[in-house]
N, CA, C and O atoms as a GROMACS GRO file, in nm:
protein
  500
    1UNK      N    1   1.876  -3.854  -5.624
    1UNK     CA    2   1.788  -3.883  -5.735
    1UNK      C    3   1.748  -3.753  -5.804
    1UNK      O    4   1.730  -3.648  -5.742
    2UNK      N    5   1.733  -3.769  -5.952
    2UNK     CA    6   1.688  -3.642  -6.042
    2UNK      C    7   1.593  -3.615  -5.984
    2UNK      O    8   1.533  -3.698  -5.914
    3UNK      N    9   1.553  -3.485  -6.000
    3UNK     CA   10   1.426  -3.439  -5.937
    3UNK      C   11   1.348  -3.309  -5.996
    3UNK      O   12   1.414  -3.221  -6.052
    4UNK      N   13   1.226  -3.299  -5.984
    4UNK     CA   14   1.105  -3.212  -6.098
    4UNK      C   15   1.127  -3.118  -6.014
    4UNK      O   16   1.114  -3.138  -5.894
    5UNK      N   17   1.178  -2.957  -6.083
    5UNK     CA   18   1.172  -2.827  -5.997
    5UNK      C   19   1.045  -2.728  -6.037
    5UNK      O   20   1.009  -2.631  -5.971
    6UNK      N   21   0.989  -2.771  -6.152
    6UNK     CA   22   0.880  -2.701  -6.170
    6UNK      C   23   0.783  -2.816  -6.306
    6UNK      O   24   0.825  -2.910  -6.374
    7UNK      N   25   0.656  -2.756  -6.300
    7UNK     CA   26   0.551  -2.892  -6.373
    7UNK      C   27   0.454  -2.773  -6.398
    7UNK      O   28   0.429  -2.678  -6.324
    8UNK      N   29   0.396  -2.808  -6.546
    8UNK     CA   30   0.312  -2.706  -6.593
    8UNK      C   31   0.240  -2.827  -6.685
    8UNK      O   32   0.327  -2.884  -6.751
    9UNK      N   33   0.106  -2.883  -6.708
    9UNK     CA   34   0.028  -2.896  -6.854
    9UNK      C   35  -0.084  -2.853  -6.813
    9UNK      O   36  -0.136  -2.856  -6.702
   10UNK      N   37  -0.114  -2.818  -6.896
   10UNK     CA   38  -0.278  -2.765  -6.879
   10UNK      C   39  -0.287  -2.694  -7.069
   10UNK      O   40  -0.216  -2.717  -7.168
   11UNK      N   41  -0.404  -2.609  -7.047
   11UNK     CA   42  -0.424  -2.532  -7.189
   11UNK      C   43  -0.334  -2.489  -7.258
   11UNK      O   44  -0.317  -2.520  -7.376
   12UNK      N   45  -0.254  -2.400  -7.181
   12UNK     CA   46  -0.157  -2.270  -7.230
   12UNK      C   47  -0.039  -2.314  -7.224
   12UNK      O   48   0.038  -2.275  -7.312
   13UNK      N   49   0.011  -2.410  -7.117
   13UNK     CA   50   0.152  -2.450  -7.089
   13UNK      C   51   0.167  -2.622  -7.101
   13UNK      O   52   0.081  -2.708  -7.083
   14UNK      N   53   0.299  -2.632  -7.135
   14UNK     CA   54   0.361  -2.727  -7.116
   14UNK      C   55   0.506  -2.781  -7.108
   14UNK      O   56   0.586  -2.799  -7.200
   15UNK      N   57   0.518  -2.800  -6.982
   15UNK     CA   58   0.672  -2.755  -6.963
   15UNK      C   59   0.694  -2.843  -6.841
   15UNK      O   60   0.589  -2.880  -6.788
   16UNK      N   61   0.791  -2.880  -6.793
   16UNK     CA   62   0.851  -2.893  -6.710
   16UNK      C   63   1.030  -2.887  -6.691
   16UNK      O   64   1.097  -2.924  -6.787
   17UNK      N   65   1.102  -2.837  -6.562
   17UNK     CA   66   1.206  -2.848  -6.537
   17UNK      C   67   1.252  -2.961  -6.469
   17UNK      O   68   1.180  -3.023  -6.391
   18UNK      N   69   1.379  -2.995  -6.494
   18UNK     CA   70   1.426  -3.119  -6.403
   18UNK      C   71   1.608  -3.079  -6.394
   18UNK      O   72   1.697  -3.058  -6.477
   19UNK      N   73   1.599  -3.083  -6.264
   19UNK     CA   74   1.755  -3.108  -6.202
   19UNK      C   75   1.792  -3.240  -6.165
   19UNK      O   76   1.741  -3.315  -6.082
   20UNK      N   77   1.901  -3.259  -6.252
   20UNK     CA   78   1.934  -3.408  -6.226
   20UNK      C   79   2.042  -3.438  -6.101
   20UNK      O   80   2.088  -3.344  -6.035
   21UNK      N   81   2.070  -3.542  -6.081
   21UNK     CA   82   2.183  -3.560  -5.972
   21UNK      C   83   2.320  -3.483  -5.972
   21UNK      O   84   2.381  -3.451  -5.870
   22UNK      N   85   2.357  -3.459  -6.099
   22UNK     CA   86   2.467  -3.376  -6.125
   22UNK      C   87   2.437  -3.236  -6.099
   22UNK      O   88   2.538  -3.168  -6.115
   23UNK      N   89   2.325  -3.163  -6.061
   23UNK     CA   90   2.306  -3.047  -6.015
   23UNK      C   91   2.285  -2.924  -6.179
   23UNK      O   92   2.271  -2.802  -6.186
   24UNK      N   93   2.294  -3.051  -6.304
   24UNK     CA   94   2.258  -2.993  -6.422
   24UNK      C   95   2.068  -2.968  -6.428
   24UNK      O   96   1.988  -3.042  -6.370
   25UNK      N   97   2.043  -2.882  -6.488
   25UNK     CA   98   1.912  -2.836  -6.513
   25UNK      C   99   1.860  -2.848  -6.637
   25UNK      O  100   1.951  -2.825  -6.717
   26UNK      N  101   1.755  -2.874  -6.696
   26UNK     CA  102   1.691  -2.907  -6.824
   26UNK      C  103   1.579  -2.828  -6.774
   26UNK      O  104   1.555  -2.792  -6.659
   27UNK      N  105   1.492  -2.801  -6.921
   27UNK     CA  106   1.364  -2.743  -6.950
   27UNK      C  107   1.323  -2.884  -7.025
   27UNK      O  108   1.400  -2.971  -7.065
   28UNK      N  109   1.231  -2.881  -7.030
   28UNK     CA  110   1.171  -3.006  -7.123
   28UNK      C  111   0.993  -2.915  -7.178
   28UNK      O  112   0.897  -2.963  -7.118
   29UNK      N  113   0.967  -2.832  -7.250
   29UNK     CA  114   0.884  -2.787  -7.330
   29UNK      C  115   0.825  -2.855  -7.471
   29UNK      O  116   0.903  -2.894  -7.558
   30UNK      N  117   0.705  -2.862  -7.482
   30UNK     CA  118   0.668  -2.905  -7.588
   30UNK      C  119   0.538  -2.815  -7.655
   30UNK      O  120   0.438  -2.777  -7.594
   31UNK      N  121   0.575  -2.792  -7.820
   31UNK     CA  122   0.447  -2.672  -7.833
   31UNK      C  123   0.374  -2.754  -7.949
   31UNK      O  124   0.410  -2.862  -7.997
   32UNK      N  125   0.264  -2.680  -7.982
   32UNK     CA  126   0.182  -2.746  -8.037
   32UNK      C  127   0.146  -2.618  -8.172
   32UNK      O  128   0.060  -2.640  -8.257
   33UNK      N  129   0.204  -2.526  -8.169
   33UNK     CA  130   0.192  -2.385  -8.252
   33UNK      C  131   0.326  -2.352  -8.258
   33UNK      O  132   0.408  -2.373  -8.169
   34UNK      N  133   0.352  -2.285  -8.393
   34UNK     CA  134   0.333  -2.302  -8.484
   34UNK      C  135   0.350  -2.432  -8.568
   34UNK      O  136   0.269  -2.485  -8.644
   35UNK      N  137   0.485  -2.470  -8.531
   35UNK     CA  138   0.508  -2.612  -8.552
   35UNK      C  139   0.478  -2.717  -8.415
   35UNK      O  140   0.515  -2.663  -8.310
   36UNK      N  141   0.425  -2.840  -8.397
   36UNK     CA  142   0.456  -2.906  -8.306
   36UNK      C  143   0.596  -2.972  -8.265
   36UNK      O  144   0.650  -3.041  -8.351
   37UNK      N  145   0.642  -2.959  -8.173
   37UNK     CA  146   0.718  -2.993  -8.097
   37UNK      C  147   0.761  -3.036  -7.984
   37UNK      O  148   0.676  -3.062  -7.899
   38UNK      N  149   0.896  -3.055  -7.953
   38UNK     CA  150   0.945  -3.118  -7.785
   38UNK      C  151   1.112  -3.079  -7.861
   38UNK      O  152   1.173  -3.100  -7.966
   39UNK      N  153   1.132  -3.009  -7.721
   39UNK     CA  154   1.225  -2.957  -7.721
   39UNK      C  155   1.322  -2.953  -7.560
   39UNK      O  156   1.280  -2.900  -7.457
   40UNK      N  157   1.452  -3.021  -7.575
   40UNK     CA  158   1.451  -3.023  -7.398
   40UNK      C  159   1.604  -2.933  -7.425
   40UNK      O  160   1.686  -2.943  -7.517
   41UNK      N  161   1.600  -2.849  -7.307
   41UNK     CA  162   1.724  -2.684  -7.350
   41UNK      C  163   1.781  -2.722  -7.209
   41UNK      O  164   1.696  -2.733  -7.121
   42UNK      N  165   1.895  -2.740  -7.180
   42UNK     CA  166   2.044  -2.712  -7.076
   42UNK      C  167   1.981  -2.540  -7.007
   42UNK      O  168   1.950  -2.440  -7.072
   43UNK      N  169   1.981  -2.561  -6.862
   43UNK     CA  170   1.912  -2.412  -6.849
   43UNK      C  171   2.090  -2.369  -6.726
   43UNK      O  172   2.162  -2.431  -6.647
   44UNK      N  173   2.084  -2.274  -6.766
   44UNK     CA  174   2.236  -2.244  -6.653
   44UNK      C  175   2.173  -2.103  -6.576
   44UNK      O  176   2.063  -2.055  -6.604
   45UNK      N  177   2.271  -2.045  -6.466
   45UNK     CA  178   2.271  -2.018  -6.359
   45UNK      C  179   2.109  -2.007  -6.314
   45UNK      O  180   2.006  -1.945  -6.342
   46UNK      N  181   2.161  -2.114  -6.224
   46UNK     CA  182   2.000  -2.160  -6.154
   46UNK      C  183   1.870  -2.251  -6.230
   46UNK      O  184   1.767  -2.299  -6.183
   47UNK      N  185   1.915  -2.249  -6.342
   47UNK     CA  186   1.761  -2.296  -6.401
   47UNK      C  187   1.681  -2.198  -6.429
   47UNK      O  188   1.559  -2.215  -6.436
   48UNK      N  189   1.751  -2.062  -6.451
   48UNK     CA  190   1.669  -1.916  -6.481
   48UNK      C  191   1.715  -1.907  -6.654
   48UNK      O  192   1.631  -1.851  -6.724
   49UNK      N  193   1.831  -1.952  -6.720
   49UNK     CA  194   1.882  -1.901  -6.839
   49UNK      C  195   1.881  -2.003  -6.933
   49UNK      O  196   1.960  -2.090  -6.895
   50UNK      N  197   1.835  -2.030  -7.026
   50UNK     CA  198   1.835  -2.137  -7.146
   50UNK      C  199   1.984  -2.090  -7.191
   50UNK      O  200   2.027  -1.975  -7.207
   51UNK      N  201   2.065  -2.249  -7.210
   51UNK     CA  202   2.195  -2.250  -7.267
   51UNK      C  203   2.215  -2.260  -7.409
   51UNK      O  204   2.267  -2.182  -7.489
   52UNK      N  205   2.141  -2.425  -7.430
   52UNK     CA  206   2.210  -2.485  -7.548
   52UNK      C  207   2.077  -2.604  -7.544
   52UNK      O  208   2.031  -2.635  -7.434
   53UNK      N  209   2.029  -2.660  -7.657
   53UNK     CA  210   1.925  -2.759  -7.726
   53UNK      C  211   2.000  -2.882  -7.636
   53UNK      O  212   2.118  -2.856  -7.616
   54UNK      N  213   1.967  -2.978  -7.591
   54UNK     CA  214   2.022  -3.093  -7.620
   54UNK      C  215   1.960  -3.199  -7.653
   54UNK      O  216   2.012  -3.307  -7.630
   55UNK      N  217   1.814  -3.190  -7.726
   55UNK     CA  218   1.742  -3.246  -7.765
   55UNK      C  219   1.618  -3.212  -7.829
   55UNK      O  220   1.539  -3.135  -7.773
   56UNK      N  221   1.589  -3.276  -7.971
   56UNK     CA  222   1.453  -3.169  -7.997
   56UNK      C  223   1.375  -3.228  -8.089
   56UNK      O  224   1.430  -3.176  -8.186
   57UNK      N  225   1.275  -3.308  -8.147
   57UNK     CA  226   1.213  -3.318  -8.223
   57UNK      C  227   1.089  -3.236  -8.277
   57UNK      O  228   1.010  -3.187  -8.198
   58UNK      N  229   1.074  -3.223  -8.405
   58UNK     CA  230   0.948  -3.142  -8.457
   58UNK      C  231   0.902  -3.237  -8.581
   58UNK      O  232   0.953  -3.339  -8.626
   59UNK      N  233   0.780  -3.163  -8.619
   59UNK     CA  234   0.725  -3.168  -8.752
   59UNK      C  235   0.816  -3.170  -8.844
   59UNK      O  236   0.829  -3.273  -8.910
   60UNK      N  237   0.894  -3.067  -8.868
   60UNK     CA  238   1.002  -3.064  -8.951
   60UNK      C  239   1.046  -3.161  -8.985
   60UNK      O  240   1.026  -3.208  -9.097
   61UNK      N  241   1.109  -3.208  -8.907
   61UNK     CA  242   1.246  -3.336  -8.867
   61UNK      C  243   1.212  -3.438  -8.899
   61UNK      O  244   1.299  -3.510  -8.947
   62UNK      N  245   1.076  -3.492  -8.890
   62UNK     CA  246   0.954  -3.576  -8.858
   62UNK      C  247   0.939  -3.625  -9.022
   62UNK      O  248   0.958  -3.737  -9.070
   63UNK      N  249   0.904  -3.517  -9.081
   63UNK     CA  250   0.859  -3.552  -9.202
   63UNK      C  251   0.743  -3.450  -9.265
   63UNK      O  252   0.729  -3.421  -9.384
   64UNK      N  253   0.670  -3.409  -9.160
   64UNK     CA  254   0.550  -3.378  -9.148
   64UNK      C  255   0.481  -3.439  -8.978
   64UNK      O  256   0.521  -3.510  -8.885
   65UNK      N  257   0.309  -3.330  -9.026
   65UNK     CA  258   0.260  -3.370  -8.890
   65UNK      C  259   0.241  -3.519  -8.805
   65UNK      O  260   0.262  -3.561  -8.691
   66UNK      N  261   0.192  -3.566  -8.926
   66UNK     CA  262   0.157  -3.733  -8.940
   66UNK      C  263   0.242  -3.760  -8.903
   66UNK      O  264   0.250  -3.755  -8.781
   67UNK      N  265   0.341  -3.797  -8.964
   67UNK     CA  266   0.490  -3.860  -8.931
   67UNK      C  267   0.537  -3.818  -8.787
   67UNK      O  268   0.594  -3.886  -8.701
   68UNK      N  269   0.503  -3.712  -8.785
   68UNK     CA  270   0.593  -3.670  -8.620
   68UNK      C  271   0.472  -3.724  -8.474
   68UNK      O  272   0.494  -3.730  -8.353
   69UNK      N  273   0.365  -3.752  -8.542
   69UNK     CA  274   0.272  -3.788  -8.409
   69UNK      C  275   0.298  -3.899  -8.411
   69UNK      O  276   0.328  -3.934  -8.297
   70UNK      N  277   0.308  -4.026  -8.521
   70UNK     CA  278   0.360  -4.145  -8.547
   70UNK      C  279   0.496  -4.221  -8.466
   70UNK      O  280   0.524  -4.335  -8.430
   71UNK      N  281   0.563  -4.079  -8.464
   71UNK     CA  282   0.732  -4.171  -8.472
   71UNK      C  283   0.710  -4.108  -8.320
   71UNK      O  284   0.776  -4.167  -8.234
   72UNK      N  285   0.616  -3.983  -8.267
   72UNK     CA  286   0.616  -3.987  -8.111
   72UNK      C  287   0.612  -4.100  -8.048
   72UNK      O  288   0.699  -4.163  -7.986
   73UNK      N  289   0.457  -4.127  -8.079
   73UNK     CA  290   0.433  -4.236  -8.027
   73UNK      C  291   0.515  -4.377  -8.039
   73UNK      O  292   0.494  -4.480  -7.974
   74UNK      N  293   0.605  -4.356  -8.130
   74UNK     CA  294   0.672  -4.536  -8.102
   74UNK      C  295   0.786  -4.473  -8.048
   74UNK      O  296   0.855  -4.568  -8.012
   75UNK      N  297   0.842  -4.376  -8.024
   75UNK     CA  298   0.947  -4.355  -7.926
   75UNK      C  299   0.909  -4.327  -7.796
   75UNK      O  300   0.999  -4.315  -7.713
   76UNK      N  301   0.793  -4.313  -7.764
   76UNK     CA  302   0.744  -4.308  -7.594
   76UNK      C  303   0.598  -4.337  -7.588
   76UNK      O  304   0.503  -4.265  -7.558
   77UNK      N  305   0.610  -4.537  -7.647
   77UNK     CA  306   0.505  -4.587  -7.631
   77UNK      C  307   0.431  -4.554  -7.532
   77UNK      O  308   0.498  -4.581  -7.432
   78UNK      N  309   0.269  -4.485  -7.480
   78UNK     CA  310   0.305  -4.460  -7.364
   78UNK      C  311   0.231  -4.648  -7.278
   78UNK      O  312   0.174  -4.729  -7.351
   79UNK      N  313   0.248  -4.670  -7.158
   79UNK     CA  314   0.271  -4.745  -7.075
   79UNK      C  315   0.124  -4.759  -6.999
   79UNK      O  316   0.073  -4.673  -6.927
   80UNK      N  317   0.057  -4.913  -7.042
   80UNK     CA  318  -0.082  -4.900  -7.001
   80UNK      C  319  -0.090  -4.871  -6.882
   80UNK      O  320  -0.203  -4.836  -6.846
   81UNK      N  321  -0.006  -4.873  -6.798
   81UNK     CA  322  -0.001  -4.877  -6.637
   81UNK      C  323   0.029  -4.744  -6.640
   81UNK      O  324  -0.019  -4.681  -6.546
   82UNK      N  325   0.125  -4.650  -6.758
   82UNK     CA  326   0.234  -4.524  -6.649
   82UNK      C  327   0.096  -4.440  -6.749
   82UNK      O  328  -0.012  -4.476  -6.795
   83UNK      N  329   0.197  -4.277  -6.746
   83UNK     CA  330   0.122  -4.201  -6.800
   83UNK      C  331   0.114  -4.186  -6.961
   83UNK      O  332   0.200  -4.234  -7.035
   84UNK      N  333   0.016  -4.124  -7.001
   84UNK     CA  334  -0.009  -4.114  -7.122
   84UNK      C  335   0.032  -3.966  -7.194
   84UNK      O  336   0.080  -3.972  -7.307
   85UNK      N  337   0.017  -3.865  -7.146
   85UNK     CA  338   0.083  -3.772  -7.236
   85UNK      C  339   0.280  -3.774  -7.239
   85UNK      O  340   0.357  -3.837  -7.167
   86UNK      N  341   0.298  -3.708  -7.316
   86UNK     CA  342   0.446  -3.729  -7.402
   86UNK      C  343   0.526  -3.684  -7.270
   86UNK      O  344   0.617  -3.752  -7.225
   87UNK      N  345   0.478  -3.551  -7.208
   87UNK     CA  346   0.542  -3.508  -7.112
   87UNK      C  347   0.548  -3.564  -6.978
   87UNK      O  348   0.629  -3.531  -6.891
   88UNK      N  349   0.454  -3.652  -6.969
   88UNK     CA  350   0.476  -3.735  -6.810
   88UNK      C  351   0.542  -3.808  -6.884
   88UNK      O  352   0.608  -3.855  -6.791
   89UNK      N  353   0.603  -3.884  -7.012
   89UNK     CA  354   0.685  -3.998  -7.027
   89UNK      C  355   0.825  -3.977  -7.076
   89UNK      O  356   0.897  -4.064  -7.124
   90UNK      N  357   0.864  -3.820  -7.055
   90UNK     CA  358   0.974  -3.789  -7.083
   90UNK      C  359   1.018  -3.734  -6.933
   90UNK      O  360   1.138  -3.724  -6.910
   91UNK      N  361   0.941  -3.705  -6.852
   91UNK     CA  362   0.970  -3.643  -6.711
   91UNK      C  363   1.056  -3.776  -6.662
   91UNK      O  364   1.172  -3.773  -6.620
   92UNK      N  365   0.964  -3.908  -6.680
   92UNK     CA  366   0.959  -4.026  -6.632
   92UNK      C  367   1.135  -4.086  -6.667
   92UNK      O  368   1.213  -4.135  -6.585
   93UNK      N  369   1.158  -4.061  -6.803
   93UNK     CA  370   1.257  -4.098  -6.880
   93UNK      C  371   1.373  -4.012  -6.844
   93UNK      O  372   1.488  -4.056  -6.831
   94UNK      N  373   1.332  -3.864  -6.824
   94UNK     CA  374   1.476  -3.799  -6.774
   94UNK      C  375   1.533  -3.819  -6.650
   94UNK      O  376   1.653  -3.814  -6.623
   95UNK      N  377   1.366  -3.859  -6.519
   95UNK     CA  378   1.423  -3.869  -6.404
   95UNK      C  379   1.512  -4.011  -6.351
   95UNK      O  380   1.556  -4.039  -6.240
   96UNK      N  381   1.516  -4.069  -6.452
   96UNK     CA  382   1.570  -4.234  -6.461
   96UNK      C  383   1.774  -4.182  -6.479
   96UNK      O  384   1.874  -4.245  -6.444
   97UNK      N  385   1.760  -4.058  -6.543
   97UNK     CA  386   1.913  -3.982  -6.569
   97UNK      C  387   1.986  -3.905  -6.481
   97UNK      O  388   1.939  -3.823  -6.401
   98UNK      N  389   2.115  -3.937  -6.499
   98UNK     CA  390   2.142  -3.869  -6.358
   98UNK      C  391   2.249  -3.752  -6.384
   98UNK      O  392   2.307  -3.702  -6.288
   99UNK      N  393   2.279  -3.698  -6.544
   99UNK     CA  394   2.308  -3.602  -6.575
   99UNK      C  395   2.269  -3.554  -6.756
   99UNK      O  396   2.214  -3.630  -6.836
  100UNK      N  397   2.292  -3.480  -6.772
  100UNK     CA  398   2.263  -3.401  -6.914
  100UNK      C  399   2.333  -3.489  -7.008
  100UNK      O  400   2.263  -3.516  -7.106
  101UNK      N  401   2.470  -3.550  -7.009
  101UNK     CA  402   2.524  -3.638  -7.088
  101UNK      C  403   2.438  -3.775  -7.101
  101UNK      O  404   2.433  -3.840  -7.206
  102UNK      N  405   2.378  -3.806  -6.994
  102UNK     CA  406   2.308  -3.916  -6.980
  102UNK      C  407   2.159  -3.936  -7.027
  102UNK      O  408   2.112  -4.045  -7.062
  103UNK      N  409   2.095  -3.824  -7.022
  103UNK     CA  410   1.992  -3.797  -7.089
  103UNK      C  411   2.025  -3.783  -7.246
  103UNK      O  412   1.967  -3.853  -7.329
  104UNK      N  413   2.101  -3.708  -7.272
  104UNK     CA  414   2.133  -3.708  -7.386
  104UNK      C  415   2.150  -3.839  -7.488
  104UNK      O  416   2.100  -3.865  -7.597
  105UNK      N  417   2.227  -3.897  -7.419
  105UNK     CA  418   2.247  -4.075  -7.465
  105UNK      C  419   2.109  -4.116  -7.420
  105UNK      O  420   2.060  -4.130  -7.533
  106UNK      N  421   2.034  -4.139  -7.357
  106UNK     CA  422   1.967  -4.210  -7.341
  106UNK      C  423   1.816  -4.221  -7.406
  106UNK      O  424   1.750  -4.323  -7.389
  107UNK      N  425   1.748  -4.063  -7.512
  107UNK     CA  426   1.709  -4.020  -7.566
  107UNK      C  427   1.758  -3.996  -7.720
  107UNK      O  428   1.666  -3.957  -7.792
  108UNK      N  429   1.876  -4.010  -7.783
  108UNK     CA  430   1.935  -4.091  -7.859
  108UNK      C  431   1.893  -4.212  -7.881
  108UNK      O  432   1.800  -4.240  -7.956
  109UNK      N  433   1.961  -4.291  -7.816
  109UNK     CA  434   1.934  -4.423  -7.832
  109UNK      C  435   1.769  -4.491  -7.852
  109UNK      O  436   1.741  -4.596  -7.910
  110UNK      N  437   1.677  -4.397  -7.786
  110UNK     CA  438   1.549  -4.399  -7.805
  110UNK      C  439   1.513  -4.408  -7.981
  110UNK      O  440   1.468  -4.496  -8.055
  111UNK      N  441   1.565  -4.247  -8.003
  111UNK     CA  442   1.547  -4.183  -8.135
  111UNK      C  443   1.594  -4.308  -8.250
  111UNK      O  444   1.522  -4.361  -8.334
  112UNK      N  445   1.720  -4.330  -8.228
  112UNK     CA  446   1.795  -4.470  -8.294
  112UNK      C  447   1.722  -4.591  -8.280
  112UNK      O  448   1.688  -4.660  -8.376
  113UNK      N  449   1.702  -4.611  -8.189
  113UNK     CA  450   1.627  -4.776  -8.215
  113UNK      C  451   1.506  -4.717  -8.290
  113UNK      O  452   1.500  -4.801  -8.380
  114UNK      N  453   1.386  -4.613  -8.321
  114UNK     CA  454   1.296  -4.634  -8.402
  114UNK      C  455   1.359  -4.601  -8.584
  114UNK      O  456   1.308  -4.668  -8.673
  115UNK      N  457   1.420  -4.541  -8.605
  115UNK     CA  458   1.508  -4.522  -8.695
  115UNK      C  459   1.548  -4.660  -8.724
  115UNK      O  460   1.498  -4.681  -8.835
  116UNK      N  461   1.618  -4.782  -8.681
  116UNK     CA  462   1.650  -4.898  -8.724
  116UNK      C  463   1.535  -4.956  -8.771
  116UNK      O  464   1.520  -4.994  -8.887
  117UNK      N  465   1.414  -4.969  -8.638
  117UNK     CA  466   1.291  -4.998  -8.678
  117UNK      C  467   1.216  -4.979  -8.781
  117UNK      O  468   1.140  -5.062  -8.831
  118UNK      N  469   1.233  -4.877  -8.813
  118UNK     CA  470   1.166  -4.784  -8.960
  118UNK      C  471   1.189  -4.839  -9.064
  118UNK      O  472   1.099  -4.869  -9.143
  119UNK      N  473   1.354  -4.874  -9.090
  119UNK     CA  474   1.467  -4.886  -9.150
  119UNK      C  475   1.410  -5.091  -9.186
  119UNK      O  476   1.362  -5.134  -9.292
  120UNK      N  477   1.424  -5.133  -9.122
  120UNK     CA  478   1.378  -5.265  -9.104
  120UNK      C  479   1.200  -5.295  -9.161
  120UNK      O  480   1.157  -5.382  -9.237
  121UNK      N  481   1.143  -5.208  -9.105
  121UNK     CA  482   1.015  -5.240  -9.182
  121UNK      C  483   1.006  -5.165  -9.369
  121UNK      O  484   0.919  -5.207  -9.444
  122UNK      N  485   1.088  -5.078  -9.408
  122UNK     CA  486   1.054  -5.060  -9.532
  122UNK      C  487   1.127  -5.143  -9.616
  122UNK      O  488   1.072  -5.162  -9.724
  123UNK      N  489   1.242  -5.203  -9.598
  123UNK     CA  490   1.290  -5.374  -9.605
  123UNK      C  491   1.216  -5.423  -9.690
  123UNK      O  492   1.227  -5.422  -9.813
  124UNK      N  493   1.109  -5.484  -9.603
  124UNK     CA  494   1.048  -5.576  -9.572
  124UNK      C  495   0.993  -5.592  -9.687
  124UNK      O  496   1.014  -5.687  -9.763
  125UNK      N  497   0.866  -5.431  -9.722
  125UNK     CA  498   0.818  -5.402  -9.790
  125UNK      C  499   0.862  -5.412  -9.929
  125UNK      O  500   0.791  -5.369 -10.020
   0.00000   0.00000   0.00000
């Protein structure tokens, strides 16, 4: 099973690592300065070296701030029962993966179904 090699939220940090079953490593960071963000980086030899993005949303991307706290929240409703910040529900979501390809798709498909959703409610309108 994937598993958490390091866990940080508090004031200053927010971060966590995860090694999945494939023995691949992720960072999963999210900042709140200058731009807000979540950003999850492929980390190689050991989980000491950032590789390559394989996932990332911001403000930017988003639209703006509004928009990006908006489209957070309907992509990691969080779960009256589970946790409530973004980063226990992406820890939650990566450790369900059992490699970097799989996370990858599976955080996609997240991103995509609110995008249809979006897509479907201005329709409407």
């Amino acid at each position: 099973m994937s598993s958490v090699k390091t866990y940080a939220n508090d004031d200053r940090h927010c971060y966590c690592q995860i090694k999945f079953d494939s023995g691949e490593r992720v960072l999963v960071s999210i900042a709140s300065i200058p731009t807000p963000s979540i950003k999850i980086t492929r980390l190689g030899l050991g989980g000491l070296i950032p590789r390559q993005t394989i996932w990332e949303f911001n403000a930017i991307m988003a639209g703006g701030h509004d928009s990006y706290v908006k489209k957070l929240v309907k992509m990691f409703r969080p779960d009256p029962k589970g946790p409530a910040h973004p980063l226990d529900m992406l820890r939650d979501i990566l450790l369900s993966c059992s490699s970097i390809d799989d996370a990858r798709k599976t955080l996609s498909d997240i991103e995509f179904r609110i995008i249809k959703k979006n897509q479907k409610q201005h329709k409407q309108k």
